[in-house]
C-alpha positions in Angstrom: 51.8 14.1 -31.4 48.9 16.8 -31.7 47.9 18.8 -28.5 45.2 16.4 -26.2 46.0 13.7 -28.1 49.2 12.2 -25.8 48.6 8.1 -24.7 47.3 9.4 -21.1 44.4 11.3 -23.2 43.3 8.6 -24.6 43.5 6.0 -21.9 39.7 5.5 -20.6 38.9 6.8 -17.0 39.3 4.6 -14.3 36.5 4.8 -11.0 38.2 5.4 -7.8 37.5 2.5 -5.7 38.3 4.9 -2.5 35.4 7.2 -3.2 32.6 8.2 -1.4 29.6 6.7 -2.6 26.9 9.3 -4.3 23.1 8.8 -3.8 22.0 8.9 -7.7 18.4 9.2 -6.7 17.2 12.5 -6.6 14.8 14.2 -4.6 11.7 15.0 -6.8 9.4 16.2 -4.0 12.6 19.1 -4.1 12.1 19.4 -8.3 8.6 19.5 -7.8 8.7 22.6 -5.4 11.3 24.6 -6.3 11.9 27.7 -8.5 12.7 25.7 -12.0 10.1 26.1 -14.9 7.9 28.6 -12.8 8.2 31.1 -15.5 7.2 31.1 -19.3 6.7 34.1 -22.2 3.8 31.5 -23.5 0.3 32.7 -22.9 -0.1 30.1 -20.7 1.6 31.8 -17.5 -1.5 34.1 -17.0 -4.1 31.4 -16.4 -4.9 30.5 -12.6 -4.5 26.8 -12.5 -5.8 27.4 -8.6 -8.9 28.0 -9.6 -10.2 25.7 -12.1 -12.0 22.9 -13.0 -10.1 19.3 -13.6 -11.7 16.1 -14.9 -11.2 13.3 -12.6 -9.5 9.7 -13.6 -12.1 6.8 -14.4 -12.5 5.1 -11.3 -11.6 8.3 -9.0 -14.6 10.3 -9.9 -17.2 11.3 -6.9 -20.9 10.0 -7.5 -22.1 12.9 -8.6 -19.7 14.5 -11.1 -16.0 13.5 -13.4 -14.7 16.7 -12.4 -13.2 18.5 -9.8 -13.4 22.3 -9.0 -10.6 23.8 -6.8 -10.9 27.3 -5.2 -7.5 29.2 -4.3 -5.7 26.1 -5.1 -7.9 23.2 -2.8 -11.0 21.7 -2.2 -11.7 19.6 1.4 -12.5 15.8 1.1 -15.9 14.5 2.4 -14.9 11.3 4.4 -17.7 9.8 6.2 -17.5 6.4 8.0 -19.6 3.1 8.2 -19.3 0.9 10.4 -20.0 -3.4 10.4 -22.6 -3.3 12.2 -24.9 -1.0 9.8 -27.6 -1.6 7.4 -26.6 -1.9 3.8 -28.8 0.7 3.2 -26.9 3.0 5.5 -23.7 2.0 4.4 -24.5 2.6 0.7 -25.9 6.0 1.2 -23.3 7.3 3.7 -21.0 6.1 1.1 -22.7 8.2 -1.2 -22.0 11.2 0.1 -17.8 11.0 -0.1 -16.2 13.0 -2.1 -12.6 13.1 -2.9 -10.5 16.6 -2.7 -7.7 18.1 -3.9 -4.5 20.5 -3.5 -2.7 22.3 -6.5 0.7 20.9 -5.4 2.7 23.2 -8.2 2.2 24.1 -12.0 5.7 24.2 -14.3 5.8 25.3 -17.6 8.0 22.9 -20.4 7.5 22.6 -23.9 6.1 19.1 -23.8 5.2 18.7 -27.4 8.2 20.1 -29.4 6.6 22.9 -31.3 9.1 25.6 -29.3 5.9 27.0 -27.0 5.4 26.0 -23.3 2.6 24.0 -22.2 1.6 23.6 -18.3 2.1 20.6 -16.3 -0.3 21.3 -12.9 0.3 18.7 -10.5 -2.8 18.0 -8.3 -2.6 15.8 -4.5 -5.7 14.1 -4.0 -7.0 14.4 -0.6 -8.3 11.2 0.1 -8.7 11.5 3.8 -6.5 8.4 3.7 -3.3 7.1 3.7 -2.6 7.2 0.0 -0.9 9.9 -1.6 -1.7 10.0 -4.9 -1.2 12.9 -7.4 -2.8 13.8 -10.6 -0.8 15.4 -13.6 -2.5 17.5 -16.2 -0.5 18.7 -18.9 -2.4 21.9 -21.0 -1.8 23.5 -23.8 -2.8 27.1 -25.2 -5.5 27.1 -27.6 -8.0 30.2 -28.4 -7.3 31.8 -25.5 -7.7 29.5 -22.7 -5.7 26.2 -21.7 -7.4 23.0 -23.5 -5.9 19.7 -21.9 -3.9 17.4 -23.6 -3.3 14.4 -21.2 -3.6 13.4 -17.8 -2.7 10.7 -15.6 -2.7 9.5 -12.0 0.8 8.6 -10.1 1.4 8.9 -6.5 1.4 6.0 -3.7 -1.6 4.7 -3.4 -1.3 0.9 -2.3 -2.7 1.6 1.3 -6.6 1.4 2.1 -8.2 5.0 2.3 -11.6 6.6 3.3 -12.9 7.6 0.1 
């Protein structure tokens, strides 16, 4: 019988039902932040996601503007309240004045397309003045010397009521 190849070898593994169970879920909040994909020989690596302008998501956009401008990495929410008792009037025009901020959370650099150069995936938290935490993901790529996006899309939690 050829090396590897005895009766034992080929018998499929068995789990051990004495083991300790293992948490399967990992922590992505840990991927997010830490050291992995932080570097890149593409272009790409120079630019400073911190400050830079993002389009908003159709239906997160402020009143006056679809994007979003963030200097050194965040710009401060406007939350203002209303109350029941106001005019309609005062309502809608305090309302008008909210604006929703943000916080670069992290960019990583992964070769999202499969043509062998990296692209950037910048991860934005919306600062809703809330309880949400939602996050927006914009994925660039290099193209005549500056990053031209690709795609974005919103994930985060965002089932609980917030300010904005």
């Amino acid at each position: 019988m050829p090396a590897g190849d005895s009766p034992a070898a080929r018998e499929p593994a068995t789990n051990n039902p004495h083991a300790e169970p293992v948490s399967v879920i990992p922590n992505l909040q840990t991927e997010l932040l830490d050291e992995r994909n932080k570097q890149t020989t593409s272009p790409i690596a120079i630019f400073d996601f911190k400050n830079f302008t993002y389009p908003l998501p159709r239906g997160w956009q402020n009143p006056d503007s679809a994007e979003i401008t963030l200097t050194n990495g965040r710009i401060d929410p406007v939350a203002v309240d209303t109350d029941i008792g106001m005019e309609p009037d005062e309502i809608a025009e305090r309302k008008s004045r909210r604006r929703i901020g943000a916080s670069h959370v992290t960019t990583k650099f992964l070769d999202v397309t499969g043509d062998g150069i990296d692209e950037a995936v910048v991860i934005l938290k919306v600062e809703t003045t809330g309880s949400a935490i939602p996050q927006i993901v914009y994925i660039f790529e290099w193209k005549d010397a500056s990053p031209e996006l690709i795609y974005y899309f919103r994930t985060g939690e965002a089932s609980f009521h917030s300010k904005i």
